[in-house]
N, C-alpha and C positions, 0 to 999 in steps of 0.2 A: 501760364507763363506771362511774366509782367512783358509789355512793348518797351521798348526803349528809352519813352517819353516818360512813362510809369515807372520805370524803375529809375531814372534821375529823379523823379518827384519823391519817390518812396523812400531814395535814401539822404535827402535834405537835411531829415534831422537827426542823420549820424555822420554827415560829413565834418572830419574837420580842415582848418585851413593849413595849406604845406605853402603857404606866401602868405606878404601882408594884405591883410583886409582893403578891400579896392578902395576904402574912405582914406586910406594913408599914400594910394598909388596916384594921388589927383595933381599930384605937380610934376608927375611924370609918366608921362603917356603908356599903355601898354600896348607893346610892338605888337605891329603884324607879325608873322611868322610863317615862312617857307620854307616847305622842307623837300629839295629836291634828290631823287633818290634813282640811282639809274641800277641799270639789272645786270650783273654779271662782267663789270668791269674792276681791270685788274689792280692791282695796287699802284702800278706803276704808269696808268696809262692815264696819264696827264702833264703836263712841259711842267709843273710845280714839282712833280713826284719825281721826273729825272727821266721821263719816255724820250728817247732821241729822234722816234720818227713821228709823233700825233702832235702837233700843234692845238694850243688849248689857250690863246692869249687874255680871254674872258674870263679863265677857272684862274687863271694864273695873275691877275689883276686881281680878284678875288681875294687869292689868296695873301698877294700884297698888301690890300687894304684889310684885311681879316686876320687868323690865327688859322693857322696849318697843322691840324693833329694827325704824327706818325702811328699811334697806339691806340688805334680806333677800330671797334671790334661791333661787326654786324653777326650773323650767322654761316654755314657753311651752305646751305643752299633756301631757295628761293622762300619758302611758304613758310620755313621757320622763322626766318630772317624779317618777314614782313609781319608775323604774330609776336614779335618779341620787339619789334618797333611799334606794333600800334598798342601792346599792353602794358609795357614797361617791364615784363617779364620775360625768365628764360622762359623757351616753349616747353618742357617739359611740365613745368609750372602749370602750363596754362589749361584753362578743361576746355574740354570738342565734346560735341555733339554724341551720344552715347558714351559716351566715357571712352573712345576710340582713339588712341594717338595715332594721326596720321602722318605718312611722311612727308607732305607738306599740311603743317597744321592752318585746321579750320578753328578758331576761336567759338566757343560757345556762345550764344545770343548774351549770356549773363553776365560776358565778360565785358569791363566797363574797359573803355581805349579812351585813346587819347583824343579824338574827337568831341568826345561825352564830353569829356572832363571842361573842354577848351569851351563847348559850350555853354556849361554852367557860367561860366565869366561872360556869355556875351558875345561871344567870337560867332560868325560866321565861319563853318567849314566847307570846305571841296577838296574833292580828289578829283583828279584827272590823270588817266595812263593804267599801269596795270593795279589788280586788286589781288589778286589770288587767294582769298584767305575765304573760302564759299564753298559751299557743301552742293552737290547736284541735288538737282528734281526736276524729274522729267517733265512733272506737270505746269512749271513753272517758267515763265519769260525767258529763253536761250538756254532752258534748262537748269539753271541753280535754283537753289532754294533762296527764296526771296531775304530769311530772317537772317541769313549769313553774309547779305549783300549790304554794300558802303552806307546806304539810304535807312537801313535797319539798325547801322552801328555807330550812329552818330554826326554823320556825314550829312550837309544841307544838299550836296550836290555830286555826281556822280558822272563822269565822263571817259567812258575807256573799256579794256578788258576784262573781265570777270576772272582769268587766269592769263597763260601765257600766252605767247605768241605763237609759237611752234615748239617742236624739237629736233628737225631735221635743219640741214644748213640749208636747203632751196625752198619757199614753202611748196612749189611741185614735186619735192619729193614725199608727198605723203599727202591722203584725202582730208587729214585735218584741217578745221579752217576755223579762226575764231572771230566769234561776234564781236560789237562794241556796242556800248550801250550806252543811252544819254537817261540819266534815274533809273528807273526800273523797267524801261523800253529799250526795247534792239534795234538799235539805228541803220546799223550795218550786219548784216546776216553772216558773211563770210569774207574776210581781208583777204584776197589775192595778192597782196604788193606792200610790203612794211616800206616802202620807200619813201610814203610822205608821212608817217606818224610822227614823228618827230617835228615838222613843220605844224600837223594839224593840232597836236596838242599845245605849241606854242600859241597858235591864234586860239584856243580854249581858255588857256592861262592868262591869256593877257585880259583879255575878253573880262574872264572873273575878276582878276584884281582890280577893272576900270568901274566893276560894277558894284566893289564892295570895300572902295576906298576911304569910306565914311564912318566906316565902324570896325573896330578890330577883326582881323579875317586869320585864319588858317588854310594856308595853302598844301596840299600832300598833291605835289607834282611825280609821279611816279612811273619812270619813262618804262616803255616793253625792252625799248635797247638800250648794250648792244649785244642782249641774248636772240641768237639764232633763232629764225632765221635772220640777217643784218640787212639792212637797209638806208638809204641814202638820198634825196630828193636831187634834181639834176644839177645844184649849185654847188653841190657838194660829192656828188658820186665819180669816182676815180681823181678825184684831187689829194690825198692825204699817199705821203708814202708808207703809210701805213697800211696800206691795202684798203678792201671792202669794212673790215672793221673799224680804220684808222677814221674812216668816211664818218662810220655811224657814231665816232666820238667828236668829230670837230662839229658834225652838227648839232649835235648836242649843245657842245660850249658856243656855238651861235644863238640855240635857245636863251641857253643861259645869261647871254649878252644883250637879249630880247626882252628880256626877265627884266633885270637893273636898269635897261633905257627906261621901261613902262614908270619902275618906282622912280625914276627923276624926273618923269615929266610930267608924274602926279605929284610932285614934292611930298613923298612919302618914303623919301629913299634912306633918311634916318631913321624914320620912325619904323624899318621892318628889318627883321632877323633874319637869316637868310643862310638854310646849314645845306653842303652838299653832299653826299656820302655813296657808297653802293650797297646793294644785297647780299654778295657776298666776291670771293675771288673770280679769275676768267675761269670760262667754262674750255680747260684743255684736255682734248681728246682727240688726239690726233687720230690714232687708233680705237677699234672700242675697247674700255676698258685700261686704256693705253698699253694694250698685251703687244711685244714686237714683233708677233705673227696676227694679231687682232687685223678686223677688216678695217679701212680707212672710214674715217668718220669725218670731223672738223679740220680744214684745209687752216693752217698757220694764220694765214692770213686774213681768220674768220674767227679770229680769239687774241686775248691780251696777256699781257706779262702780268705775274707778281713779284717780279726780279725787284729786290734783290730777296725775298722772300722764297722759302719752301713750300709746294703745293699747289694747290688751285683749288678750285668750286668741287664741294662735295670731297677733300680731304678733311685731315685732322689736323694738319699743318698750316702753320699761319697765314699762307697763302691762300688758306679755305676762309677763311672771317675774317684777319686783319683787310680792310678795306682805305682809299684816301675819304678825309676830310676835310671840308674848309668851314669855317663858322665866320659870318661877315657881318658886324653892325654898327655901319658910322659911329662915331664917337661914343661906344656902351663898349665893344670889343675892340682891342689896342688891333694897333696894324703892325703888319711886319710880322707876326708872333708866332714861332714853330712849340710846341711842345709834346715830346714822347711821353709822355703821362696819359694811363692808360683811363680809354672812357669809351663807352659802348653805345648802340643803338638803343637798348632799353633807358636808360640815362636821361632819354629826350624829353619823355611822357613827364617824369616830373619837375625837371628843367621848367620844358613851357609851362607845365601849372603854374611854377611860381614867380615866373615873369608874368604870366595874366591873371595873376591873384587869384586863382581857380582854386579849386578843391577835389580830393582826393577822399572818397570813402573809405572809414580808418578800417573797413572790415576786410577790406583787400589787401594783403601784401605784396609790393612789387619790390624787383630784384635793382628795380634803376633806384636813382641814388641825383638826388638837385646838383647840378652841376650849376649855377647860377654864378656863385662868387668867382670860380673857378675859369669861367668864361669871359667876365668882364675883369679880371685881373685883379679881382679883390681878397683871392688866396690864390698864393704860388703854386698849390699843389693840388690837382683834380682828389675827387672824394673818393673816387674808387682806386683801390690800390690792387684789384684783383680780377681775375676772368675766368670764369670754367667753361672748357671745350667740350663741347653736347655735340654727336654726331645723332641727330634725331632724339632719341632716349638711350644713346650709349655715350656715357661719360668716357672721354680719352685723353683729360690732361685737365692741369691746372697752371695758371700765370699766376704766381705774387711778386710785385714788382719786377725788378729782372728775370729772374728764375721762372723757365717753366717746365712741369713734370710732367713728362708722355707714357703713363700707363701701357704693360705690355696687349698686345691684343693679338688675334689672327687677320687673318684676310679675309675681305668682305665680310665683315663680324656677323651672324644671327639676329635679324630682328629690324635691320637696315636695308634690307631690300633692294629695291632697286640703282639708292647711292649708294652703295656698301663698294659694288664694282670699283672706287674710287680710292676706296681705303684700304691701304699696305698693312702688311704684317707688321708688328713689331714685338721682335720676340723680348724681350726684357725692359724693365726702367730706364728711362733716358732720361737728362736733364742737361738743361741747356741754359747760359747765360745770354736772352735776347740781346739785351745790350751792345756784347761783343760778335756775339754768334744770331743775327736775323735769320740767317739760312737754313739753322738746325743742324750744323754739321759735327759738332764737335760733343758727344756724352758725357758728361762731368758728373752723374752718378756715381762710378765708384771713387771722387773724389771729396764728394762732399755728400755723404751720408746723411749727415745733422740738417740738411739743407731737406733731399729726399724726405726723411723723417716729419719736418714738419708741414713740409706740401702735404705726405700724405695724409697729414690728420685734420688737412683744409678737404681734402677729397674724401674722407669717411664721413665729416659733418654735413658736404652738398650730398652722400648718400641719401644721409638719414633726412635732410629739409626737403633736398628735391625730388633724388630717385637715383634710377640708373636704369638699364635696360631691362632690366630681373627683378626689379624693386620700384614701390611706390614710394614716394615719398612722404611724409606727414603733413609738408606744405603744398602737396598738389590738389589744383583744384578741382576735383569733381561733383558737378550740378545734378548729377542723377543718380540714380541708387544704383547699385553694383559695382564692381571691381575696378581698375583701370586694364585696358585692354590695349593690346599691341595691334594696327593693322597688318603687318608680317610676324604674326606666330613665332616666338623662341623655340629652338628643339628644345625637348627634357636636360634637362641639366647632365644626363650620364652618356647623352648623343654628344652634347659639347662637348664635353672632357675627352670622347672618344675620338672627336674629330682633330682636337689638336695635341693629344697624344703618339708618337711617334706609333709605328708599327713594328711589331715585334718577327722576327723570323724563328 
C-alpha cells in the first residue's frame, strides 16, 4: 500500500488541472481557506437563520459581510457527513477499509481528500477539533489505526478528537472518555469536562494561523460542539436564554469572532475564505427513539431547532442534512447575498482546488461539483441543481430543484442500525414543493405524476452509479478485492417483504 506521500507523487502524472495553472493565478493571490464546521447544530440556530433565543452577533456579521446559503446540504449524521466533506463525495461512493460500509464511514487510506489535494498547490494544512473518520487498533496510539488518522490523510497538523465527544448528555453518565491528540500522540488520556474545548481549540486556531500566515494555509476547524455532552467555559455558561446549549453556540460564535480579529491583525483578512456550515441537523431525542412512552433521553434544552424545517439528525427529512451556511470573502464574495440555490458539503473539495489551482486525479470521480463562479457572483446560479438523500447506504429521496421525492420506506429500515431508530415509516410516494412547503407537509404526488415520473428516473440512475442499500453501485469505490459489505446485515429479501406485509388472519 502506497503512503500518502507516494501516492500524491505516483499520481502527478495523471493529474489534471480543475483551476487555472498557478502561472495565470500570479496577480491574484490564492486565499487562505477556513472551513469551520460545528457538530449537530440545527438549522435554525443562529440570529441570521431567525433563532429568537441564541444570539450569534459574529455569525451574523458574517453573514452581513458574506452570502448566506438556505439550500446547503451536509449529511444526516456525523461520520458520513465528515467523509463526504473531506472526499467530495456521497459516502456511499466512498471505499472503507475491507470493503465494510460503516455507519459512520471510515474512508480508505487510498481515498484522496481534500487536504491532499490542497497540498499539492502548496497549502499548509490543519485540523483541529473532531476527526471521526478512523478505524480502531488496539495496538495503536489511543487505539485507532494510525493510517485512518488526519496525519496519514493529508493533514500537516492534527489537534483534537479521533471521534466524538460523548453520547450521553452528562459525560458522568457513562464510563466513556475521549482522548485528544496533538499528531499522532495522546495529549490528553480522558476529557472529564467539554467546558473549555471550545476556548482551547480557539487558542490552537489562532496559534496556527499566526504560524502560517506566510504561505497559503488550509484551516479544517472542526468543533466537537454542540453535540452532547454540551459544554460552556465560565464567560459563557448560563448566559444564553438558550439554555446549556444556547451557551455552547454563543461560544462558539465568540470563537468565531476570535477567528476574524486574528485575520485583521495579520492583514490577511482579504486574502482568506472563510465557509461556516454544520454536520448535520440537532441531535432531537427527547425520548429514545422519540417513542411517547420511550425513556427520557436529551433535556430540550440540550438540543437545537430546525424549525422551520422537518426532522432532525439521523432522519430522512430535511432537517436531517439541510444545514446553515455563510461563505465570507472580502471583496471576491458580494455582501449582503442570501441564496436558496442548492449546494452541498461535497461541493467544497473542488471549489477550493480551483481557487488554489490545485489538482484533482482524473481517475477519481467525485459527486462535488466547482462552485467557484457561483460564489463570487460570476454566475447567478449554483452548478448543482440537485441532492440525493442517503440514510447510510439507504437511498430515501431525491431534490431537483424545488421538488423533492420521498420514496416509501418502513420504520427503522434494515441495514441502518443503530440510526435507523430515527427514521419513520412512510408508507407511499410523497412529493413536495420546498419552495412553498420547507416543512414537508403537504404530498403533491398524486397531483403531479409527470413530476414523480421524472425524480424517479433521477433515483434509478443514482441506483445504477451509486447504489442503494441492496445494491452496489458501478461507481463505488472499492480498494480491495471482494464484495461490498454492509456493517449491519440486510435480512433475506423474503424476511423483508414479510416484515412489511400486513398480517393476515
Amino acid at each position: 500500500m502506497l503512503t500518502t506521500i507516494a501516492r500524491c507523487l505516483a499520481c502527478l502524472s495523471t493529474l489534471i488541472l480543475v483551476a487555472a495553472p498557478l502561472s495565470s493565478l500570479a496577480a491574484e493571490r490564492r486565499p487562505n481557506i477556513i472551513l469551520i464546521f460545528t457538530d449537530d447544530q440545527g438549522y435554525q440556530d443562529l440570529g441570521c437563520f431567525g433563532s429568537p433565543s441564541i444570539k450569534t452577533p459574529n455569525l451574523d456579521r458574517m453573514a452581513s459581510e458574506g452570502l448566506r446559503l438556505t439550500s446547503f446540504y451536509a449529511q444526516p449524521v456525523c461520520g458520513v457527513s465528515r467523509a463526504a466533506l473531506i472526499t467530495g463525495s456521497y459516502p456511499i461512493r466512498v471505499g472503507e477499509p475491507g470493503n465494510l460500509k460503516r455507519l459512520h464511514t471510515v474512508p480508505h487510506p487510498e481515498e484522496v481528500t481534500v487536504a491532499e489535494v490542497l497540498k499539492t498547490a502548496g497549502y499548509a494544512t490543519g485540523i483541529i477539533g473532531k476527526w471521526h473518520l478512523t478505524d480502531t487498533d488496539k495496538t495503536a496510539p489511543g487505539g485507532f489505526d494510525p493510517v485512518t488518522m488526519p496525519n496519514a490523510q493529508g493533514f500537516d497538523y492534527f489537534y483534537g478528537t479521533p471521534k466524538f465527544n460523548g453520547f450521553t448528555v452528562f459525560v458522568e453518565d457513562t464510563k466513556f472518555r475521549s482522548p485528544i491528540f496533538r499528531d499522532t500522540k495522546v495529549v490528553v488520556e480522558a476529557v472529564d469536562s467539554w467546558d473549555h474545548i471550545t476556548a482551547d481549540y480557539t487558542r490552537e486556531a489562532v496559534a496556527w494561523i499566526k504560524k502560517h500566515r506566510e504561505q497559503p494555509f488550509f484551516l479544517y476547524l472542526a468543533h466537537n460542539l454542540p453535540h452532547i455532552p454540551v459544554g460552556a467555559s465560565e464567560n459563557f455558561k448560563g448566559k444564553s436564554a438558550g439554555g446549556p446549549y444556547g451557551d455552547t453556540i454563543e461560544e462558539i460564535d465568540w470563537s468565531c469572532g476570535e477567528i476574524f480579529k486574528t485575520l485583521r491583525a495579520l492583514d490577511i483578512d482579504d486574502d482568506t475564505l472563510v465557509v461556516f456550515t454544520s454536520d448535520n441537523g440537532p441531535w432531537i431525542e427527547t425520548t429514545r427513539a422519540m417513542k411517547p412512552n420511550g425513556a427520557d433521553f436529551i433535556p430540550r434544552d440540550h438540543s437545537g431547532t430546525a424549525d422551520p424545517l422537518r426532522g432532525w439528525k439521523m432522519s430522512a427529512w430535511e432537517g436531517g442534512s439541510r444545514v446553515p451556511c455563510i461563505v465570507r470573502w472580502p471583496g471576491k464574495v458580494a455582501a449582503g447575498r442570501v441564496s436558496d440555490d442548492i449546494l452541498t458539503t461535497m461541493d467544497l473539495l473542488p471549489t477550493f482546488a480551483a481557487l488554489a489551482g490545485a489538482a484533482i486525479p482524473e481517475s477519481i470521480r467525485l459527486d462535488g461539483l466547482d462552485a467557484t463562479d457561483f460564489l463570487r457572483g460570476k454566475s447567478g446560479a449554483s452548478p448543482r441543481g440537485e441532492y440525493l438523500y442517503y440514510a447510510g447506504c439507504l437511498l430515501t429521496g431525491v431534490r431537483v430543484d424545488k421538488w423533492k421525492l420521498v420514496l416509501p420506506r418502513q420504520a427503522a429500515p434494515p441495514g441502518t442500525g443503530w440510526w435507523g431508530r430515527m427514521i419513520d415509516a412512510v408508507p407511499e410516494m410523497q412529493l413536495f414543493n420546498l419552495q412553498e412547503d420547507p416543512g414537508e407537509t403537504t404530498n403533491l404526488a398524486g397531483n403531479r405524476p409527470e413530476v414523480v415520473a421524472r425524480l424517479m428516473q433521477r433515483i434509478e440512475k443514482a441506483r445504477a452509479e451509486l447504489g442503494d442499500i441492496d445494491q452496489t453501485g458501478r461507481g463505488a469505490r472499492l480498494f480491495e478485492e471482494g464484495p461490498r459489505k454492509l456493517q449491519v446485515p440486510l435480512q433475506p429479501r423474503a424476511a423483508r417483504k414479510a416484515a412489511t406485509t400486513p398480517a393476515t388472519r
